[in-house]
C-alpha positions as CSV (number, residue, x, y, z in Angstrom):
1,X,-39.0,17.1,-37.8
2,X,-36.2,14.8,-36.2
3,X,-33.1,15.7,-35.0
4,X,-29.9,14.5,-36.0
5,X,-27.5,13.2,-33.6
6,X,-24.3,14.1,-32.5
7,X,-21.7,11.7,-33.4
8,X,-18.2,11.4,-31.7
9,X,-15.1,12.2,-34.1
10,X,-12.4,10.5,-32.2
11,X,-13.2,6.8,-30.5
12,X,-14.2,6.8,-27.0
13,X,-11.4,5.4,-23.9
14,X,-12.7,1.9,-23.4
15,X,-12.9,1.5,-19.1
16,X,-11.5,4.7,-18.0
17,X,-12.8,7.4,-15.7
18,X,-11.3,10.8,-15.0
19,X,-12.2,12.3,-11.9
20,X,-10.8,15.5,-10.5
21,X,-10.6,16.1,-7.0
22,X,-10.2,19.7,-5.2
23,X,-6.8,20.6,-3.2
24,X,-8.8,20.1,0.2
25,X,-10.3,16.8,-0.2
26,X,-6.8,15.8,-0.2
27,X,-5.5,17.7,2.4
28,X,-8.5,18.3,5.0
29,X,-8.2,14.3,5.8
30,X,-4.6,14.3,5.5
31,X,-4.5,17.0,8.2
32,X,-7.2,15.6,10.2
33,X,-4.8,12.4,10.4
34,X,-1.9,13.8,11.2
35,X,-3.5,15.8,14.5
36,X,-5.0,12.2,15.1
37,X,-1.5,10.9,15.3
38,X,0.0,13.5,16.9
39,X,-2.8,13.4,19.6
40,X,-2.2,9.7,20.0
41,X,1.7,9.7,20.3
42,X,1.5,12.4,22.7
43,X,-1.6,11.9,24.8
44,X,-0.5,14.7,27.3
45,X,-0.8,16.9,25.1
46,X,-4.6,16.4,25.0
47,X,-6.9,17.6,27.8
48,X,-9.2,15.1,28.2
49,X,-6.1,12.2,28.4
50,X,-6.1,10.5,31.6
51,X,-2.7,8.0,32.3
52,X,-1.2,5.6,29.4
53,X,-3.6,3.9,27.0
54,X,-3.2,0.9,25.1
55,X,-2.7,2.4,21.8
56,X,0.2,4.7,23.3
57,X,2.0,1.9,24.8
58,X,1.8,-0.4,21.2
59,X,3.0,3.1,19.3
60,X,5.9,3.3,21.6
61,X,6.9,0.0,21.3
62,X,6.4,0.1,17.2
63,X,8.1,3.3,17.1
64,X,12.0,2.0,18.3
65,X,11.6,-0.5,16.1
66,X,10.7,1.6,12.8
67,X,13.8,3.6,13.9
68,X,16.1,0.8,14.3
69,X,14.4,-0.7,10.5
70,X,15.0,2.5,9.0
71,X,19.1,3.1,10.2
């Protein structure tokens, strides 16, 4: 006995793809980021920080200039 097949009423979307995300795998690595980048512009705040690193001296010197950019 066969079986008949389901046919689709309306065409199909040529090339798209819908994908649906949860809330938190948007905001987990968004958060995660922005404690990265607050640990980095403010190494004191961490405990293990010991003295200036490179990355805090290039964010300081990137950061007058975004402000001047931005007024």
């Amino acid at each position: 006995m066969s079986v008949r097949t389901h046919t689709r009423r309306e065409p199909a979307e040529s090339g798209s793809v819908e994908i649906r995300l949860p809330w938190w795998a948007i905001a987990l690595p968004a958060l995660a980021f922005a404690a990265l980048l607050l640990l980095i512009l403010h190494p004191a705040d961490a405990h293990a920080a010991s003295g200036e690193h490179a990355v805090t001296l290039l964010v300081e010197r990137i950061q007058p200039l975004v402000l001047r950019a931005a007024a």
